[in-house]
N, C-alpha and C positions, 0 to 999 in steps of 0.2 A: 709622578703625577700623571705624566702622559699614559702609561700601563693602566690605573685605575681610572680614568676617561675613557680608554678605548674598551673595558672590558665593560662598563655602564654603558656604552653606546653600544655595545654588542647585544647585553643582555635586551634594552629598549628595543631593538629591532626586531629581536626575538619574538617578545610579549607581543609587540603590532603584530608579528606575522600572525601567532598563533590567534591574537583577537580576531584579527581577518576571517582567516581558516574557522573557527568557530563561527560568527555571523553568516559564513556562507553555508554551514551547515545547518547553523537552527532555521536558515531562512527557507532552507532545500526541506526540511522535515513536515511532516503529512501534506505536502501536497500533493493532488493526482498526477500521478508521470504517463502519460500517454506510450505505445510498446506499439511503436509500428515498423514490424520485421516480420518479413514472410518466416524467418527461425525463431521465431518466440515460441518460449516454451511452451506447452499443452497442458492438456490436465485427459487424458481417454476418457471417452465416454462413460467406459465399465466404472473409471475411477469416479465420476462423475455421478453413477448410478450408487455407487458403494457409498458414496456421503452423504444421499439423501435427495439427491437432486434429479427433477422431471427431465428429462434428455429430451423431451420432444416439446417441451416449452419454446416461445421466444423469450430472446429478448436478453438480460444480463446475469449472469451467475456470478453471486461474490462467495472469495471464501476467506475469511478474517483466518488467518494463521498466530494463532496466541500459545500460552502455557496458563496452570491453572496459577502463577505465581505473580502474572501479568496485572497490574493496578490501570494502566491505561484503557485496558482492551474491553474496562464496562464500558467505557464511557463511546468507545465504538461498537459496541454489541449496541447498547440503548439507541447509534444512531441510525445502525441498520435496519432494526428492530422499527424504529417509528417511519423509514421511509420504505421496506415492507407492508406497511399495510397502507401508505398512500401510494405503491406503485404496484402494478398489476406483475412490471415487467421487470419486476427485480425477486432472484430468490437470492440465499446466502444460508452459511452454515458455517459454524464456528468448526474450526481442525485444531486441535491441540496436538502443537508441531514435538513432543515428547512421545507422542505415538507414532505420528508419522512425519519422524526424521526427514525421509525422502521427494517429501512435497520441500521443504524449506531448503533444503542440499540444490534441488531441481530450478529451483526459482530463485537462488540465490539471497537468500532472506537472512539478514543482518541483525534485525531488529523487530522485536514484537512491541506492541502490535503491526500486523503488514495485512491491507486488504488488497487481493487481487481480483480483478475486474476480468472476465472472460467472455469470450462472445461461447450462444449455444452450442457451440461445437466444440467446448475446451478452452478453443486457442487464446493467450493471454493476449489484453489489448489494452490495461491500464494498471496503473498501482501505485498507491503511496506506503509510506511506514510512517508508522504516530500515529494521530488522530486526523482522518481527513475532514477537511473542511466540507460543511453541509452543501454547499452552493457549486463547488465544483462535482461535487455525487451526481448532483439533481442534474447539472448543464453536461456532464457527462452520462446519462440516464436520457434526458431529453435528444440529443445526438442521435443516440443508440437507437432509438425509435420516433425519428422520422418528426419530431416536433420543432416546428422554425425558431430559429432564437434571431436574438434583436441585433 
């Protein structure tokens, strides 16, 4: 009897871990992860010009890293898509990481959907994977450009 108690308290300890471990994960998913290291990765300007993007713009450059298999990544296209057109200072361009492997390798990306936040120069300065929350976009947009927050 004792054998089959300790091997029931083994497995229960197990499950809580792994419950744990899981909660800390879904709790971590799409939110903005702020990237403040002088070695954070880049994105070159060329490379920057290759996907569509004004290099002499201010202000924030996303690039949503998806595949065309990707079911989450409308529902952050739709959200990029609707605060592109209320934000002067925000551009973005979908990369389907099946062509270019090298951006996802580079930036360590796990999980599609991944949006990464750039300042004009490339240099990475924020990113979630999932779906980010609209309100940390906007307060991380607002930051970027100089608008006081509460």
């Amino acid at each position: 009897m004792d054998d089959v108690l300790l091997r029931l308290v083994v497995v229960l300890v197990l499950l809580g871990v792994a419950a744990a471990i899981g909660a800390w994960w879904r709790a971590r998913q799409g939110h903005l992860r702020v990237v403040d290291a002088p070695s954070a990765p880049r994105v070159e300007p060329s490379e920057l010009t290759a996907l569509g993007f004004d290099v002499e713009a201010t202000g924030t450059t996303a690039l949503l890293l998806s595949s065309p298999t990707c079911s989450t990544c409308v529902s952050v296209r739709r959200l990029l898509d609707d605060l592109a057109v209320t934000r002067r200072d925000l551009q973005w361009t979908d990369v389907d990481v099946t062509g270019r492997p090298e951006l996802a390798e580079r930036f360590g990306v796990l999980r599609l959907p991944t949006v990464l936040l750039l300042e004009p120069d490339g240099r990475l300065v924020a990113r979630a994977s999932g779906i980010p929350p609209r309100d940390e976009l906007v307060a991380h947009l607002d930051r970027h450009a100089g608008v006081p927050t509460r």
